[in-house]
VMD Tcl script that draws the C-alpha trace (Angstrom):
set ca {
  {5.54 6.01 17.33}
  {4.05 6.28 13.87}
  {0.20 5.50 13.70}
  {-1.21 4.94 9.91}
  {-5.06 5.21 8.66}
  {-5.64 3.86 5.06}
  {-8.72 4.80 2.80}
  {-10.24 4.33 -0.10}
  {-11.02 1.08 -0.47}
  {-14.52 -0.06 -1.94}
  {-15.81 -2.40 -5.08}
  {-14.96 -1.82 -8.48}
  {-15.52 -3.52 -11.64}
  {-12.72 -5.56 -13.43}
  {-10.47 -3.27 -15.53}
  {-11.36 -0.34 -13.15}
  {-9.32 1.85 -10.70}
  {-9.03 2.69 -7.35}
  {-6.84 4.72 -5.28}
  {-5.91 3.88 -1.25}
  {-4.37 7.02 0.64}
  {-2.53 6.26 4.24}
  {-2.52 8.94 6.81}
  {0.54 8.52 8.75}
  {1.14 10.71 12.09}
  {4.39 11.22 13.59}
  {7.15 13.70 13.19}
  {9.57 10.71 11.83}
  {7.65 10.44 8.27}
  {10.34 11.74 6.55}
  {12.36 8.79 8.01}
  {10.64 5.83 7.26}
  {10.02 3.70 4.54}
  {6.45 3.24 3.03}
  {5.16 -0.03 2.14}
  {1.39 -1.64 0.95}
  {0.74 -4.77 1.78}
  {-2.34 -7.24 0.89}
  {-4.20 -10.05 1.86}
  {-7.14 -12.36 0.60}
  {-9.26 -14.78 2.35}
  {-7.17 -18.20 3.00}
  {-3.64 -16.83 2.00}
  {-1.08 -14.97 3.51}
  {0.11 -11.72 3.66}
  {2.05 -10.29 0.43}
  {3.57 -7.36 -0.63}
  {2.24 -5.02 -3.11}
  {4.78 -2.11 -3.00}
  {7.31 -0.25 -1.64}
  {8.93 3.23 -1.42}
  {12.34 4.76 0.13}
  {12.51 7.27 2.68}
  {12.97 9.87 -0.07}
  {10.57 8.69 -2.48}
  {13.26 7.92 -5.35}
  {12.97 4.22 -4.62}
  {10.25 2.09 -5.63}
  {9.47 -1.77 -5.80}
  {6.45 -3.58 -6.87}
  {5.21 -7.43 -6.90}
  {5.43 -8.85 -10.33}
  {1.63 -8.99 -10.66}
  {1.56 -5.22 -10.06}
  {3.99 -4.19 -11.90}
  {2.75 -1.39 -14.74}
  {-0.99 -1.67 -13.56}
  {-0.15 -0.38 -9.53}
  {2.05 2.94 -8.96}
  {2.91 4.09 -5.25}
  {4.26 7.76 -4.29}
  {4.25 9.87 -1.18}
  {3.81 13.22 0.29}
  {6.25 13.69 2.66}
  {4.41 17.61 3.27}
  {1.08 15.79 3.91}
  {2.17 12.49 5.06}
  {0.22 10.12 2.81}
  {1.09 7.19 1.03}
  {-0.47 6.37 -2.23}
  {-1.61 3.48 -3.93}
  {-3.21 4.19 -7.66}
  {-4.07 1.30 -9.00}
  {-5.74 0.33 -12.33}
  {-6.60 -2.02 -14.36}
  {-7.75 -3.87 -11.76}
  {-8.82 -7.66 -11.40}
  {-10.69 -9.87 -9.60}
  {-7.79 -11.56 -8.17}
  {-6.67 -8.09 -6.61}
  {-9.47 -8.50 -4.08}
  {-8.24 -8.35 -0.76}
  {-7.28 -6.35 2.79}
  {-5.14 -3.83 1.68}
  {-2.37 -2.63 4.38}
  {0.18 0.48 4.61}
  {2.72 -0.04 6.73}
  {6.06 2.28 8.00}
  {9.82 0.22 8.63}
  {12.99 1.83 7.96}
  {14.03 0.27 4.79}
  {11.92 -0.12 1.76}
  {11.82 -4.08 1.36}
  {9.10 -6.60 0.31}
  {8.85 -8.61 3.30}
  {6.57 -7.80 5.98}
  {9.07 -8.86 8.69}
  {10.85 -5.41 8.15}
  {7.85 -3.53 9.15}
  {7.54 -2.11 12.45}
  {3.64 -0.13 12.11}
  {0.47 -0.82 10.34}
  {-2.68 0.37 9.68}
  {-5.86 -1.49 10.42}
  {-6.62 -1.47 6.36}
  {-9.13 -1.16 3.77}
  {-11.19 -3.64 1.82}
  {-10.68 -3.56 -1.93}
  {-13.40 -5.81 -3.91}
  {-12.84 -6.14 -7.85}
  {-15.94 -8.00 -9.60}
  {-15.64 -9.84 -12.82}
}
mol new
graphics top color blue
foreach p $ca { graphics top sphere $p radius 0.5 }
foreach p [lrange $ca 0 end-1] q [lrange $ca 1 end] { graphics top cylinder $p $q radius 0.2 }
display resetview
């Protein structure tokens, strides 16, 4: 059973940055693959990013890429989300979420948090 607790959601200005942390409990961390998640009002669910068991892996959506970088503490078990430059169409429910393979589709996941609200004003 893996339970996860994200944070650090909140409103930011276009071109700004935020960071979202996931708390993850369980002794299995160290065996399951990390994923963030996202959705806005009226659409559906999408993946943001992804990281391997081991870290070494990583996978982002195309409108992510070079603006969004994931990692993880295996120690602490936390998940990471920095992400900068941020814009307005990056508003949305932001979810972590534990499967055991890194992949993009939110079928693969098994857990998930409850998330965290991420506003970005123009």
């Amino acid at each position: 059973q893996v339970q996860l607790a994200e944070s650090g959601g909140g409103l930011v200005q276009a071109g700004g940055s935020l960071t979202l942390s996931c708390a993850a409990s369980g002794s299995i961390f160290r065996m399951i693959a990390m994923g963030w998640y996202r959705q806005a009002p009226g659409k559906e669910r999408e993946g943001v990013s992804c990281i391997s068991r081991s870290g070494g892996s990583t996978n982002y959506a195309d409108s992510v890429k070079g603006r969004f970088t994931i990692s993880r503490d295996s120690a602490k078990k936390m998940v990471y989300l920095q992400m900068d430059s941020l814009k307005p169409e990056d508003t949305a429910v932001y979810y972590c979420a534990a499967g055991l393979v890194a992949t993009m589709k939110p079928r693969d996941y098994y857990y998930w948090g409850q998330g965290t609200q991420v506003t970005v004003s123009s």
